[in-house]
N, C-alpha and C positions, 0 to 999 in steps of 0.2 A: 626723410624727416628733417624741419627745418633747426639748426642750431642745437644740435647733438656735438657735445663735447668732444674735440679731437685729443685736447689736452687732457687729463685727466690722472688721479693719484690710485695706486693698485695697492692690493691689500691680496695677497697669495697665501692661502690657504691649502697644499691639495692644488685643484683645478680652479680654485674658486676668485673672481674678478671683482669688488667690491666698488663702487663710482658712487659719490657725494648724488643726490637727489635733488642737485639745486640747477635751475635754471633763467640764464638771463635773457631781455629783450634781443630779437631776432636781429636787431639793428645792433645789438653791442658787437664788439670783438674785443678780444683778448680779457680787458679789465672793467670791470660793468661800466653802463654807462652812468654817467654819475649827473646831478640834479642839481642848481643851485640851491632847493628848498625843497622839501617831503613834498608837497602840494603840488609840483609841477606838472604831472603827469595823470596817464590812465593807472599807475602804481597805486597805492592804498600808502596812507598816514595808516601806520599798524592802530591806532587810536581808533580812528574813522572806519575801524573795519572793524574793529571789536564791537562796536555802537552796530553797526549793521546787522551786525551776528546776535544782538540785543544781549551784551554781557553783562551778567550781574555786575551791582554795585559796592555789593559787600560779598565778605569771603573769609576763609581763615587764615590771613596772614601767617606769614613766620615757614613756609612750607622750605622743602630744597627736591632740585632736579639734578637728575643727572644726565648726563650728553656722553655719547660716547662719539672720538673724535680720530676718524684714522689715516691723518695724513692733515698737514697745514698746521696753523695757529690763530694765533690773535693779541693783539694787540690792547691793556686793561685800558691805552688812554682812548678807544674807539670806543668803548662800551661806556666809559665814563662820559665822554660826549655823548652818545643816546639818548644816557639818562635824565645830563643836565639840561638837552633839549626837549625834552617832554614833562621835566618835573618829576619823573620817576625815582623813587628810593634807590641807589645802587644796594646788589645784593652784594654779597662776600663769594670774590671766584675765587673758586681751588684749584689748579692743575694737579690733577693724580698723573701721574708716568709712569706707565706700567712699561710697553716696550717701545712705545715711541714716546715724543715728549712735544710740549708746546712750539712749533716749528716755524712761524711765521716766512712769507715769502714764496707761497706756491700760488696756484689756480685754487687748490683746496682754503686757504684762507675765506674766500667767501662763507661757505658753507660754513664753517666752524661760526663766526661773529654773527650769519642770520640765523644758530643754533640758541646763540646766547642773548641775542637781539629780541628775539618772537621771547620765549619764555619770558623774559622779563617783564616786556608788552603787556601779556597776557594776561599775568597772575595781577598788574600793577593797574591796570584798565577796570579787575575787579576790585581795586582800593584792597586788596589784600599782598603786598608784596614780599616777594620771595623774600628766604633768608640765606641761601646760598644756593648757585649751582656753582656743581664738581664737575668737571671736564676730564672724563677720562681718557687719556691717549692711547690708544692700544688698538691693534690688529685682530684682536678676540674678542667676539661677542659675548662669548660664553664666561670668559673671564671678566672684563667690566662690567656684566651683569652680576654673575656675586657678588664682587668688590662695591658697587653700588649697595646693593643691596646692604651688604652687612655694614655700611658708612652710614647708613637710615635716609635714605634719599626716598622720597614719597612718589618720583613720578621719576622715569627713563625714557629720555627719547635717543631712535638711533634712524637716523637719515642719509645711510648707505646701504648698500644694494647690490644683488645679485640673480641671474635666475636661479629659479628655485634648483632647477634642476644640475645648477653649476655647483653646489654646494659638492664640499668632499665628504665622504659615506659616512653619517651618522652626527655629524655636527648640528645639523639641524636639530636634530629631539638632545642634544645636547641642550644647546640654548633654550629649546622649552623644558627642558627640567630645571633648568635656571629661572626660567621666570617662573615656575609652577613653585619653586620652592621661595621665592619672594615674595615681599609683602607690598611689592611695588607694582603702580599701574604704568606699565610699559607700550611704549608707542613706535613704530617703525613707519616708515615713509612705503608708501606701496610700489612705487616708481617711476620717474620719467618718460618711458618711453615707450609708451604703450601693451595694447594687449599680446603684442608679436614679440616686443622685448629685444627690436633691435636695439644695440646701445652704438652703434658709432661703425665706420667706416672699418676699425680695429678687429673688428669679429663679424664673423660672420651669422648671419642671422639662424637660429634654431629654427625649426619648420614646425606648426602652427601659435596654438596661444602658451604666453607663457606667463606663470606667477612669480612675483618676485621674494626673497626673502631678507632677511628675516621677517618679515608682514607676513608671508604665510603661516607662520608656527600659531595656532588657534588661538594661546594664553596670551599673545601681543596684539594688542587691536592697532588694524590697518590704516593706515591715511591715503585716501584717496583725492585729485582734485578735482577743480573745477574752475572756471571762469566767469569773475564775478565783476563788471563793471561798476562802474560808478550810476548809482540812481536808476542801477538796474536796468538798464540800457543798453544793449539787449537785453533780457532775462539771465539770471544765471544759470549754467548748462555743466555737464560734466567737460573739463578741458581733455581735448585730442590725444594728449599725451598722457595721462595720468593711466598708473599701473591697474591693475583689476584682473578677475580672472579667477581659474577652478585649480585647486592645488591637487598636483600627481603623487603627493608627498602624506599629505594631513586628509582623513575623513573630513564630510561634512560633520558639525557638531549638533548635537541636539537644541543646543541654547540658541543655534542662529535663527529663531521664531520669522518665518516670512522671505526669509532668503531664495533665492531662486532654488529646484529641485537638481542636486549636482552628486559625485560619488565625493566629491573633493571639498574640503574650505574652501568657501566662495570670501574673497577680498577686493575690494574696501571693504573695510566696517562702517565707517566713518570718510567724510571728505571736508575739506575749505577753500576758500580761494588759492590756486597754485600755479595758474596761466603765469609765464612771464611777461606778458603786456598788461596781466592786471594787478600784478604781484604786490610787492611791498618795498618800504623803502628802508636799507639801515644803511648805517654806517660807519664806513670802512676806510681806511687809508688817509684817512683825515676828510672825507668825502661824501656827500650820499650819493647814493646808487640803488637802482630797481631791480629786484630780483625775484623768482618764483622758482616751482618746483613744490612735489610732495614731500619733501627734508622739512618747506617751512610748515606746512599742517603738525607733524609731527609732533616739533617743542613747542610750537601755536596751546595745543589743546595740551602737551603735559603742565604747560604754565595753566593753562585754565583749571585744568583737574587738582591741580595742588594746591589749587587754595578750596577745595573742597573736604577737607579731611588729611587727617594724618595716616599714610600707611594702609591704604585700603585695599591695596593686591587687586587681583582678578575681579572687573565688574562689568565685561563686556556682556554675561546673560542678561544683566541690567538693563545696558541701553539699550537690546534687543527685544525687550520687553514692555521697551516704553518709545518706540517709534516715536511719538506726539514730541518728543522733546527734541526732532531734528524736522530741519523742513526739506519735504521732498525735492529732488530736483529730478526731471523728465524729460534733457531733452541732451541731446551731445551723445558722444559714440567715440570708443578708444580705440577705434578699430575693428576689433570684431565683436564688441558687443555695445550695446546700446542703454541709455539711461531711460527710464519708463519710470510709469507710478508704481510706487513699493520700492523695497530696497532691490537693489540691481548690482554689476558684476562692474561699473564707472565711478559710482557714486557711495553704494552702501545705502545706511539708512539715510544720507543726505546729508545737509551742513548743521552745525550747534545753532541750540535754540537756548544760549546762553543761563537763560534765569532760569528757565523749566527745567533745565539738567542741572543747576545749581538747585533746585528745590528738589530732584529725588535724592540728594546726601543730605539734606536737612530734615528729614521728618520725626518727625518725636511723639510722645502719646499727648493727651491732651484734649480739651477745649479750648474754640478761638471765638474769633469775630471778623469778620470783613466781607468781600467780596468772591472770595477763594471758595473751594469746594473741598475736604478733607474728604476721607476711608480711609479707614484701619482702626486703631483700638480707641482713638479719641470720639467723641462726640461735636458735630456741631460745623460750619464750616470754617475753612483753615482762614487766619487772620491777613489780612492783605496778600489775598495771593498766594497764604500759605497753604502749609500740606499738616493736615494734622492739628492746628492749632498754632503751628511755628511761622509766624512771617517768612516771608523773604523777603529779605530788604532790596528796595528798589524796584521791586514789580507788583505791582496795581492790578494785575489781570486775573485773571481765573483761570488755578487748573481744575482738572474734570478729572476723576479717577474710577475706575469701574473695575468692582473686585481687585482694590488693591493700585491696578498698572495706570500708569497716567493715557488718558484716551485723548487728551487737548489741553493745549496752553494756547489761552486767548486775552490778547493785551486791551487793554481799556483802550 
């Protein structure tokens, strides 16, 4: 497997090997390769990728994320150049230190600033920008996800990784009792390196597919990639490396409506661009630099999801329910299993369809007017696009609702 981290930061648990989710162009070594301008490359302007992914335009500002960070740092005057080069609001970063602490100066630095990079992007792309992410430093899942939690953090993302089955005996429904008991919508990176789960030269490879976690735990929705050129050229496809796969660990769940038939959680839930040659640009070391991986999916969509509400917990039955607000993708293979129509074991339900899943947290009772299609307790159809009578601002198109579940989001 090409450009599998030799370097890499360990988090010991038990048996358990934990490695950052982030991956650079095939061409880089040691420290990404770095850009005179975001524009330079097959990389994405996190901007230009949000517009692709058709991101809402309004949102409910004022949200905070949390990141859990286990190994590295970062740097606030890199983040503050981010911001001033896009015109983005800086949010307010916390360092929490639980047992580790802000540590700049590793391989792991990347990961940490394209943790705090992409969220900001994301939430700020929707004209709704963050009001803090808290960076938690710690070697425990279990633990930064309480600690989260009871800080009031609306969305968690965590973009390291292990086999499922490396975990030590009972940590896992550890961590999902933690997010079951949250009010947080939590995101994990599904993984690097395929459906086999080699991670590097360091280990030896498990013998057949393997799931990664924490993305396995059912209550955390999965981030799966994909590779998404510019102007769609090739098509977008599920990326080689992106994790997927049947958990030995977790039941299938009832809520996963259309998922392939497994004894196990089938993972992705969800996927975005994560290819390293088509990845993203932030910056780092006073520098830009392209970078990919399942780590950036992750805070990608906790920043998008945070500016959807405060505090929503568990809503993965949701997207599950409403497929029409991802668009499929059908074609790529992580190995040993393949991306097809419907949601699949590379992809999930596919990539965000921005304003349609901005418009299932906005619906309200009511009477509207426009072009939209409402159902549910309002009369009449929903106001530009909306759901119920409620606009959604910045989308012009029509959703279609059938008994309730959104069946099509279709743009003017």
């Amino acid at each position: 497997m090409a450009n599998v981290m030799t370097q890499y930061v360990r988090r010991t648990l038990g048996k358990t090997v934990c490695r950052p989710c982030f991956r650079r162009p095939a061409k880089t070594h040691g420290r990404p390769l770095f850009h005179p301008s975001p524009a330079d490359s097959n990389t994405w302007d996190m901007g230009a990728l949000c517009k692709a992914y058709d991101w809402p335009t309004s949102g409910s500002a004022g949200g905070t994320v949390g990141i859990i960070e286990m190994g590295g740092g970062y740097d606030p005057a890199d983040i503050k150049a981010f911001c001033q080069h896009y015109g983005y609001a800086m949010p307010k970063l916390t360092d929490v230190p639980m047992d580790l602490t802000n540590s700049p100066g590793s391989d792991a630095d990347t990961e940490v600033v394209l943790d705090i990079e992409a969220a900001i992007a994301a939430a700020a792309e929707a004209n709704a920008p963050l009001k803090e992410i808290r960076v938690y430093f710690s070697g425990d899942f279990t633990a930064a996800i309480k600690q989260a939690d009871a800080d009031g953090c609306d969305t968690f993302s965590i973009s390291w990784a292990a086999r499922e089955t490396d975990f030590g005996s009972g940590e896992l429904t550890d961590i999902q009792t933690a997010v079951k008991n949250s009010k947080m919508i939590v995101f994990a990176a599904s993984g690097d390196w395929g459906s086999q789960g080699i991670m590097g030269a360091v280990e030896a490879p498990a013998p057949g597919a393997n799931m990664f976690g924490p993305s396995c735990v059912p209550e955390i929705i999965s981030c799966g990639g994909t590779a998404k050129y510019p102007n769609d050229s090739p098509p977008e496809s599920a990326w080689s490396d992106t994790g997927g796969g049947i958990s030995v660990v977790f039941p299938q769940q009832p809520w996963a409506i259309g998922a392939p038939q497994a004894t196990g959680r089938t993972s992705p839930d969800v996927s975005a661009d994560a290819a390293p040659e088509t990845g993203v640009n932030i910056f780092i070391g006073g520098s830009w630099g392209g970078v990919g991986g399942t780590s950036f999916v992750a805070p990608f969509l906790a920043g998008l999801f945070a500016t959807f509400g405060r505090r929503l917990g568990f809503i993965t039955d949701k997207l599950y329910a409403n497929p029409a607000a991802f668009t499929d993708i059908t074609t790529g293979d992580n190995g040993q299993y393949r991306a097809g129509p419907g949601i699949d074991l590379c992809t999930g339900l596919g990539v965000p369809k921005g304003k349609a899943l901005a418009a299932l947290f906005n619906r309200s009772s009511g009477s509207g007017n426009g072009t939209g299609t409402g159902n549910g307790t309002g009369t009449g159809p929903g106001g530009n696009g909306g759901v119920n009578g409620t606009p959604v601002v910045g989308f012009s198109g029509k959703l279609v609702y059938k008994s309730g579940v959104l069946v099509d989001a279709i743009n003017d």
